[in-house]
RODOMI-30408 format. One line per 8 residues: number of its first residue (from 1); their letters; for each residue z, x, y of C-alpha. Coordinates in pm, whole numbers. Layout:
REM residues N
NUM	a	Z X Y; ...
//
This chain:
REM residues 504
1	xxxxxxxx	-11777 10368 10212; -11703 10298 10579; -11425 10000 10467; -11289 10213 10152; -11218 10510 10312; -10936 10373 10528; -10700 10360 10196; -10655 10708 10095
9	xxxxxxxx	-10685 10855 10426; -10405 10568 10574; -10125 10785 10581; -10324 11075 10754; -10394 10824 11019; -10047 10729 11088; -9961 11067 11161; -10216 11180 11342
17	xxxxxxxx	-10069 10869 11576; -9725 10975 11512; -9639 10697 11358; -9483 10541 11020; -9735 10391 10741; -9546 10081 10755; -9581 10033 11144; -9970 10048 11191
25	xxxxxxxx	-10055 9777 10962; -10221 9591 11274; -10543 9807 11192; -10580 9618 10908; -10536 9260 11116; -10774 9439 11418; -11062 9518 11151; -11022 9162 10980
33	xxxxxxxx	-11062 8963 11300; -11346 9256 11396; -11551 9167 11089; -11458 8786 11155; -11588 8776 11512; -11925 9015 11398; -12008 8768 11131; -11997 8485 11369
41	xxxxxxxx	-12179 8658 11632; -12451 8799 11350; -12481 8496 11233; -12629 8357 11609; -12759 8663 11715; -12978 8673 11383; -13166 8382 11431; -13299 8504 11812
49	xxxxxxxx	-13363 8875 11763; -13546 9109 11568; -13297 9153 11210; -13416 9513 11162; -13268 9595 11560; -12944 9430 11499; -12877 9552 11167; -12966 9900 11318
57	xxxxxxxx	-12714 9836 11623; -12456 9763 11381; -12490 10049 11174; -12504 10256 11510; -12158 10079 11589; -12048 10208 11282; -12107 10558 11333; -11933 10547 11649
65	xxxxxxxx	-11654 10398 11556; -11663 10682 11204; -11684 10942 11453; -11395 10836 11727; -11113 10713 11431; -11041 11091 11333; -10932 11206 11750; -10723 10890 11794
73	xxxxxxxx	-10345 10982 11893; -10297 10652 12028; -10291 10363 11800; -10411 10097 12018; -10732 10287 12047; -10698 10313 11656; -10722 9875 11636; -11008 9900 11885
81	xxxxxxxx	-11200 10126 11691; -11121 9957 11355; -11204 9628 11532; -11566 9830 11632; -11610 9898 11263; -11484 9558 11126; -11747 9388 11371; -12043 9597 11265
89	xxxxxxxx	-11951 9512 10866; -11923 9135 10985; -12278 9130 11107; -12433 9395 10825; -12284 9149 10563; -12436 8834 10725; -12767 8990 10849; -12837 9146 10483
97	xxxxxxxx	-12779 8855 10244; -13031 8681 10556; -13272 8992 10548; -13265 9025 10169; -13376 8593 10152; -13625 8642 10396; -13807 8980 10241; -13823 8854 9900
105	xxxxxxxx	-13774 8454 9903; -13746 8283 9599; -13789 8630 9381; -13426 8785 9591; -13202 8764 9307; -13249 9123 9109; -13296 9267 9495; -12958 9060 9609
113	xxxxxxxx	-12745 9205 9314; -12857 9542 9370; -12732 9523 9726; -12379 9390 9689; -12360 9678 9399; -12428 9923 9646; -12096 9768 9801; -11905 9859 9443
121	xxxxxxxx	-12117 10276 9473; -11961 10262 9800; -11621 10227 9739; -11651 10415 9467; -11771 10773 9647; -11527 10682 9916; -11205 10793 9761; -11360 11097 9602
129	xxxxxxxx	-11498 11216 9942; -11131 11133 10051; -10985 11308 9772; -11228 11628 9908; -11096 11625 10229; -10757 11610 10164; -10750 11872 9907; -10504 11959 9675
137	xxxxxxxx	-10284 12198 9478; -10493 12503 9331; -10481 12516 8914; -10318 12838 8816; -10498 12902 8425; -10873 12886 8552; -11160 13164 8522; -11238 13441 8769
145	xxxxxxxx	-11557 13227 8885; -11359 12911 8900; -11087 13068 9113; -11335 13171 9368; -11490 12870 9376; -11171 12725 9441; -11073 13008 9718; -11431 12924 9854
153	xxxxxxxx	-11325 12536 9874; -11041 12671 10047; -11147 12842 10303; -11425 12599 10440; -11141 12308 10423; -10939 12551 10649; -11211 12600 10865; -11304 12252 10882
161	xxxxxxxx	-10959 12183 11000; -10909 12440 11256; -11266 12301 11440; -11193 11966 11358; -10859 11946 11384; -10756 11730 11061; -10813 11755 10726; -10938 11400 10620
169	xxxxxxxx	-11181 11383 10936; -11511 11549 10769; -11489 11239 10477; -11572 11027 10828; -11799 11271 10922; -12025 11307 10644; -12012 10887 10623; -12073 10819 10996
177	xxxxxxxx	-12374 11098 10925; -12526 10867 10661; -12505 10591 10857; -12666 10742 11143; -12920 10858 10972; -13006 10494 10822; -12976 10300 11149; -13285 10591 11288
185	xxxxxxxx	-13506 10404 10970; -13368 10014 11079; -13467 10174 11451; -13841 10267 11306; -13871 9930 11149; -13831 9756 11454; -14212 9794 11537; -14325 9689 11247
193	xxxxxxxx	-14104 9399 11117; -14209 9025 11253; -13969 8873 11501; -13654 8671 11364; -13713 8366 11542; -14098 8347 11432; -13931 8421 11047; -13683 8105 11119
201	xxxxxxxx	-13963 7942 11201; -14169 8026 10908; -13862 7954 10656; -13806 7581 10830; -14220 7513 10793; -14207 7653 10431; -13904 7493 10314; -13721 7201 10338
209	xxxxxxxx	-13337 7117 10393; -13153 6949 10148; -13043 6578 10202; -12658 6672 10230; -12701 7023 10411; -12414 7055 10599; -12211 6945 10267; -12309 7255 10100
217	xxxxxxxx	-12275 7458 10339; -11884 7326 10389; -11828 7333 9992; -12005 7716 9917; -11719 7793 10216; -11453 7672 10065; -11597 7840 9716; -11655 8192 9880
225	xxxxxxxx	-11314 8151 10012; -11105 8075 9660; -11339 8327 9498; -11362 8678 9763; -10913 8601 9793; -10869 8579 9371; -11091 8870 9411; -10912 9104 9705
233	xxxxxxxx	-10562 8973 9544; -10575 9046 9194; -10723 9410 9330; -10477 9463 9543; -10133 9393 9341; -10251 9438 9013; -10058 9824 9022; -9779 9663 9139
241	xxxxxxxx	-9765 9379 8874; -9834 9657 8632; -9544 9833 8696; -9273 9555 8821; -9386 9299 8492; -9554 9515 8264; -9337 9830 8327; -9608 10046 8307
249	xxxxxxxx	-9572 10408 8416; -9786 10514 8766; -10067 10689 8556; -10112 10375 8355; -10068 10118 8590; -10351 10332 8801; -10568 10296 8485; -10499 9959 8478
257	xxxxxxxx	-10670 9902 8846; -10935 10117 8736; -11057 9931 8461; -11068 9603 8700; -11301 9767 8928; -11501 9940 8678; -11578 9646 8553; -11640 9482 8831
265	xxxxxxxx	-11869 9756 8971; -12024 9796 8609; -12128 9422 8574; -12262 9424 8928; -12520 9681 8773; -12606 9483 8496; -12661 9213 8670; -12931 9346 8864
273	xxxxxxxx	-13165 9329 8545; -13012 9022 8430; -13097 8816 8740; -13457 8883 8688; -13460 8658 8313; -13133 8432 8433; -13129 8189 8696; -12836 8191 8964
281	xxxxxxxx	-12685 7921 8835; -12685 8001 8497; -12489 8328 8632; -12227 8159 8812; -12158 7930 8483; -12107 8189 8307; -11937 8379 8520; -11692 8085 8588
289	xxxxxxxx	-11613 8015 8223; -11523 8364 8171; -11288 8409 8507; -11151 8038 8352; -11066 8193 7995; -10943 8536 8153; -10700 8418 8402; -10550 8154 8166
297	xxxxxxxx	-10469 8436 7923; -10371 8643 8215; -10138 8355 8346; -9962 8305 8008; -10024 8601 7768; -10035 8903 8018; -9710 8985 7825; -9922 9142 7549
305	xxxxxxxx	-10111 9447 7639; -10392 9348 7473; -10424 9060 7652; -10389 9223 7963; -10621 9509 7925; -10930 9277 7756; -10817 9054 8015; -10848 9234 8305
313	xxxxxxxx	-11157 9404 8241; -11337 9019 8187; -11165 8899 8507; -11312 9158 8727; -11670 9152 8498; -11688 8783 8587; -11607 8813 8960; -11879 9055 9007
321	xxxxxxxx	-12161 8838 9024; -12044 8520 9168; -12101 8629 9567; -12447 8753 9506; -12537 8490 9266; -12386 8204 9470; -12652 8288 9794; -12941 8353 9576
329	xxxxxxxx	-12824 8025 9415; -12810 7804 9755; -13145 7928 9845; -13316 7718 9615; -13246 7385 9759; -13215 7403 10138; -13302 7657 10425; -13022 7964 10457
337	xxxxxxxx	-13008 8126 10790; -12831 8294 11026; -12550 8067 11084; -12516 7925 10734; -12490 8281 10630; -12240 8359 10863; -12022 8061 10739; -12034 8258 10370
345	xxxxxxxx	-11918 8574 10530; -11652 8364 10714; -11510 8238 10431; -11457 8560 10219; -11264 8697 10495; -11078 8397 10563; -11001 8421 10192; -10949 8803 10173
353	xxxxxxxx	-10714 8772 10462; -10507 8433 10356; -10481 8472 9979; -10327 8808 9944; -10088 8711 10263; -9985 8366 10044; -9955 8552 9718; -9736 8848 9873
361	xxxxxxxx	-9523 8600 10062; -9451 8363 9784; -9413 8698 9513; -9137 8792 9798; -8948 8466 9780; -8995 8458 9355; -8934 8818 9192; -8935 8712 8871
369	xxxxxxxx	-9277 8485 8852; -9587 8644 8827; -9754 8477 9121; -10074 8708 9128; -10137 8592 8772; -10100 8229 8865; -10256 8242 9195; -10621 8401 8947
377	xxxxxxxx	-10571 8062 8742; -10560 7859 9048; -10853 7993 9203; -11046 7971 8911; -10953 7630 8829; -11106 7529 9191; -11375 7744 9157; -11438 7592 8851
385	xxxxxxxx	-11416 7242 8977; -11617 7306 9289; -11957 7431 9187; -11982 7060 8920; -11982 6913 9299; -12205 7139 9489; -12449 7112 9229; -12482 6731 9200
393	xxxxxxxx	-12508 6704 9620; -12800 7003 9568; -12983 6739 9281; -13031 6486 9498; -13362 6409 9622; -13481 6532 9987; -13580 6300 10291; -13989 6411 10204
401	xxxxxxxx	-13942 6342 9867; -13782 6002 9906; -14071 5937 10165; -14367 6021 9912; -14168 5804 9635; -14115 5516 9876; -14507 5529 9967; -14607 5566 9563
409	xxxxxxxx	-14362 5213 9518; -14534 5007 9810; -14896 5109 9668; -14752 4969 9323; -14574 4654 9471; -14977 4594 9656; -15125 4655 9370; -14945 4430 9126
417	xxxxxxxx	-14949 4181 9404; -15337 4198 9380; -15405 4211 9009; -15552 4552 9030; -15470 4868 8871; -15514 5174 9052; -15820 5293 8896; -16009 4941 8915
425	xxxxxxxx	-15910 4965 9298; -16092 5281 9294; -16398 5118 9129; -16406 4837 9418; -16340 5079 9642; -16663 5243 9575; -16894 4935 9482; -16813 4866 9835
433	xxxxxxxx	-16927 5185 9925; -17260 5145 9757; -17313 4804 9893; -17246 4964 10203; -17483 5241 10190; -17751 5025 10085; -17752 4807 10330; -17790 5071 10567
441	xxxxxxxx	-18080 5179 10349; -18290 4849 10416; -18186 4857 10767; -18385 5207 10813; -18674 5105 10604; -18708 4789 10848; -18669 4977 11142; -18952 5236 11005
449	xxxxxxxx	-19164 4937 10938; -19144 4810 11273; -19202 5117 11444; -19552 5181 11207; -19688 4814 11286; -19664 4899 11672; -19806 5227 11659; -20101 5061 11497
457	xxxxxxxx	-20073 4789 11792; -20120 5073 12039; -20363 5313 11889; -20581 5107 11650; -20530 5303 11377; -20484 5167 10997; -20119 5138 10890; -20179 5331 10593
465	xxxxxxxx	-20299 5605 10857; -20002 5609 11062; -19804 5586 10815; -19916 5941 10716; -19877 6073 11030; -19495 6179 11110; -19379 6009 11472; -19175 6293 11693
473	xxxxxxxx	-18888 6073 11765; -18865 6015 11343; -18873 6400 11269; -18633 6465 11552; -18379 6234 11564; -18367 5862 11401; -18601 5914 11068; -18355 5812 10789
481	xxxxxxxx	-18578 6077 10582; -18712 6400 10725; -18932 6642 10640; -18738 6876 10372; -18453 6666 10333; -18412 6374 10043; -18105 6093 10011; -17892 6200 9775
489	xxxxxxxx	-17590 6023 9604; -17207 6165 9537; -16898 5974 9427; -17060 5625 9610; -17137 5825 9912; -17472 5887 10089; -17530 6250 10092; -17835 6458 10300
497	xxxxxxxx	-17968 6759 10076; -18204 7013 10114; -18541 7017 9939; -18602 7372 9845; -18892 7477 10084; -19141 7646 9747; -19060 7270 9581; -19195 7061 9863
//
C-alpha cells in the first residue's frame, strides 16, 4: 500500500511542491536507491539483531515517512522522505522472506506465497483508498438516500481537507495508521522471539551449504533480476503499447492493464494452496514454460486481440509465483540468510530500475518496434535458460556427503583387500570379542583360586569352607561375581545384570 499509493496521488504531490509532474521524477530515483541501500543494510543488520525489532523499526520508518510526505512544500524533503520509505521496504522485503524461512523451515512455501500476495492486496486497496481521497464528480440520477450519502462523503472530505490541508493526505494517513499499529505487535514480539544471531546459528548447525554456494547465490541474482524487470516493464507500458500498437481506446487499454495484474494477483492466491501439494521447483517450471509460450505469442501475434488478451492474462499468471517460489526453492539445498537474501532483493530492484529505463530508451529511439513485447521474450528466454543451470550446481553432492561416501569407498577398498565382506568382518570382529572376554573369565577364576588357597594357609580352615564364606575385598571391589549380580552375555560383550532379589 505504502509503494502503490505514490501513483495516483503523484500529481497531488507535485503541486503541493509547486511543481510540474514531469520535473519531480527524482522521487522515484530517491525511493529506488532508498530501498537499495535498506536491503543491503537489512540484509547485515539481520543476521546480528533481533528480526522481530528491525522489522518493527522499519515499519516505524514507514509511518514516519507516511505521515511527513503529505506537509512537504519542498521537494528535496519530498526525495528524503521517499528515500525513508524506500529504505524501510528494502529491509521489510529482505527481513520477511528471512523471517518467513526461519519460522517455518522446510514447510515455508504455502506461508511464503501468502506473503508476497499480501504485496498484490496491497496494491490493490491502494488506489481505491486513493481514489477516496481524491474524490470525484457527484452522479446526478441517484436516490434520495444515495444523494445524502454522497453529500455526507462530501462534507467529511471537505473537512478532512480544511484540518489537513490536502485532499489525498488521509489515504497516507489511514496507511501510516496500519502500519503503526503493526510495528506496536513486531515491538511485543521482541520479548518473546529468540535472538537472530542464536537463529543463524541454529540454521548453519541444522543445515548444510551447498558445494557451489556462492554460485547460486550469483545465478538466483541475475534470475530475480531478468524476472522482477520483465515483470515492472510489461506493467508499466503495457497502456501505452495498448494504445500506440494496438490502438486501443483509454477505457480499454486500462482494462487491458487490469487483466495483467488481476492475474497476477489472482494466481498469487492460488498458489498459496498449490505450494502445499507442489514443490518449488515444479512451480517455477511451470511457471517458466508458460511466461516462454506467452511472450512468444506476445512478441509475434500481439497483433490479434485474442492473442493479446489470453496472452496477457498467462504472462502476468506465470510471473506471479516465480519470486516466492524461487526462495522457497533455494532453501532446500544451502543455508539462506541475511545477506543472501539481501542479494535477491538487490537484484529485483536492480532489475525494476534498469529494465524499464532500457526498454523506454530503446522504444524512444524505435517507434515503430514493439520493444516491451520483445524485451518479455528476452527475459523469458534467460529465465528460461538460467534455472537448467542453477539446478544442476544445486544437484551436486555437498562437502559432508562426499566425506561419508569417500569413508564408505576406503572401508570397501580394505575390505576387498582382505577377502572379507562386511558382515564376516563383523563375525571376526566379535569372535574376538568372545575370545577376549573369556580369557578374562579364567583370569578371575585363577585369581579367586589363589586368594581361597591362602585364606586356608592363614586360618586353617577347609577350602570347601572358605570357599563358602564371601571375602570383604571380593564383595566390595575385585569379585568378578557378587552377591546379586550374574555374567551375562549381549552381542559378544560381557554384560553385569541384576538377579532379582525374591529369585536369589
Amino acid at each position: 500500500m505504502s509503494i502503490a499509493v505514490l501513483g495516483p496521488t503523484f500529481p497531488n504531490l507535485a503541486a503541493n511542491v509547486r511543481k510540474n509532474v514531469s520535473d519531480i521524477y527524482y522521487i522515484f530515483v530517491g525511493r529506488s536507491l532508498g530501498s537499495l541501500g535498506g536491503s543491503v543494510v537489512g540484509g547485515v543488520l539481520f543476521d546480528c539483531m533481533n528480526p522481530h525489532l528491525l522489522l518493527a523499526l522499519s515499519m516505524f520508518g514507514t509511518t514516519v515517512g507516511l505521515y511527513g510526505i503529505p506537509w512537504c512544500t519542498k521537494s528535496l524533503l519530498l526525495t528524503a522522505l521517499m528515500s525513508v520509505i524506500g529504505g524501510a521496504m528494502g529491509i521489510l522485503d529482505t527481513g520477511g522472506n528471512v523471517l518467513a524461512l526461519n519460522t517455518w523451515g522446510a514447510e515455508a512455501g504455502p506461508h511464503m506465497q501468502a506473503l508476497h500476495f499480501s504485496f498484490a492486496v496491497g496494491a490493490f486497496v491502494a488506489p481505491v483508498l486513493a481514489k477516496m481521497a481524491l474524490g470525484g464528480p457527484e452522479p446526478k440520477d441517484l436516490p434520495v438516500v444515495e444523494k445524502t450519502n454522497q453529500s455526507v462523503l462530501a462534507t467529511v472530505q471537505k473537512a478532512l481537507k480544511q484540518y489537513f490541508g490536502a485532499d489525498f493526505l488521509w489515504s497516507y494517513v489511514v496507511i501510516g495508521t496500519y502500519l503503526l499499529f503493526v510495528s506496536i505487535f513486531f515491538f511485543i514480539l521482541c520479548s518473546k522471539s529468540i535472538s537472530a544471531r542464536e537463529k543463524a546459528k541454529a540454521s548453519l548447525q541444522e543445515g548444510v551449504l551447498a558445494k557451489y554456494h556462492s554460485a547460486l547465490i550469483a545465478l538466483l541474482f541475475l534470475f530475480f533480476f531478468c524476472y522482477v524487470g520483465a515483470e515492472v516493464t510489461y506493467g508499466s507500458y503495457l497502456f501505452t503499447y495498448a494504445k500506440a500498437f494496438a490502438e486501443m481506446e483509454e477505457n480499454e487499454a486500462a482494462a487491458l492493464n487490469s487483466v495483467f495484474w488481476g492475474a497476477f494477483a489472482a494466481c498469487r492466491g492460488v498458489a498459496i494452496f498449490c505450494a502445499a501439494c507442489l514443490y518449488p521447483g515444479t512451480m517455477i517450471v511451470l511457471s517458466l514454460i508458460g511466461s516462454a509460450v506467452s511472450s512468444f505469442c506476445l512478441a509475434f501475434f500481439a497483433r490479434y486481440p485474442m492473442s493479446l488478451w489470453v496472452g496477457t492474462a498467462v504472462y502476468g499468471a506465470s510471473m506471479a509465483t516465480v519470486f516466492p517460489s524461487g526462495i522457497s526453492w533455494i532453501e532446500q539445498y544451502t543455508v539462506v540468510q541475511g545477506k543472501s537474501a539481501s542479494l535477491f532483493v538487490i537484484g529485483a530492484a536492480l532489475g525494476e530500475m534498469c529494465i524499464p529505463a532500457l526498454v523506454g530508451y530503446l522504444q524512444g529511439r524505435f517507434h515503430r518496434v514493439p520493444v516491451v513485447m520483445y524485451a518479455a521474450l528476452v527475459t523469458s528466454i534467460v529465465t528460461v535458460l538460467l534455472f537448467p543451470l542453477m539446478y544442476k550446481l544445486a544437484q551436486y553432492p555437498r562437502e559432508s556427503n562426499l566425506k561419508e561416501m569417500r569413508d564408505i569407498e576406503h572401508r570397501k577398498a580394505l575390505l576387498s583387500n582382505s577377502g572379507l565382506t562386511e558382515d564376516e568382518e563383523d563375525e571376526e570382529d566379535v569372535e574376538e570379542w568372545n575370545e577376549a572376554d573369556f580369557e578374562v573369565i579364567e583370569m578371575n577364576d585363577r585369581l579367586g583360586n589363589s586368594v581361597i588357597e591362602t585364606s586356608c594357609k592363614v586360618s586353617g580352615d577347609s577350602p570347601d569352607k572358605v570357599a563358602l564364606q564371601p571375602h570383604p575385598d571380593d564383595v566390595s571391589c575385585n569379585s568378578p561375581l557378587v552377591a546379586g549380580e550374574s555374567l551375562g552375555r549381549k552381542n559378544g560383550h560381557v554384560v553385569w545384570e541384576k538377579n532379582d532379589e525374591s529369585k536369589s
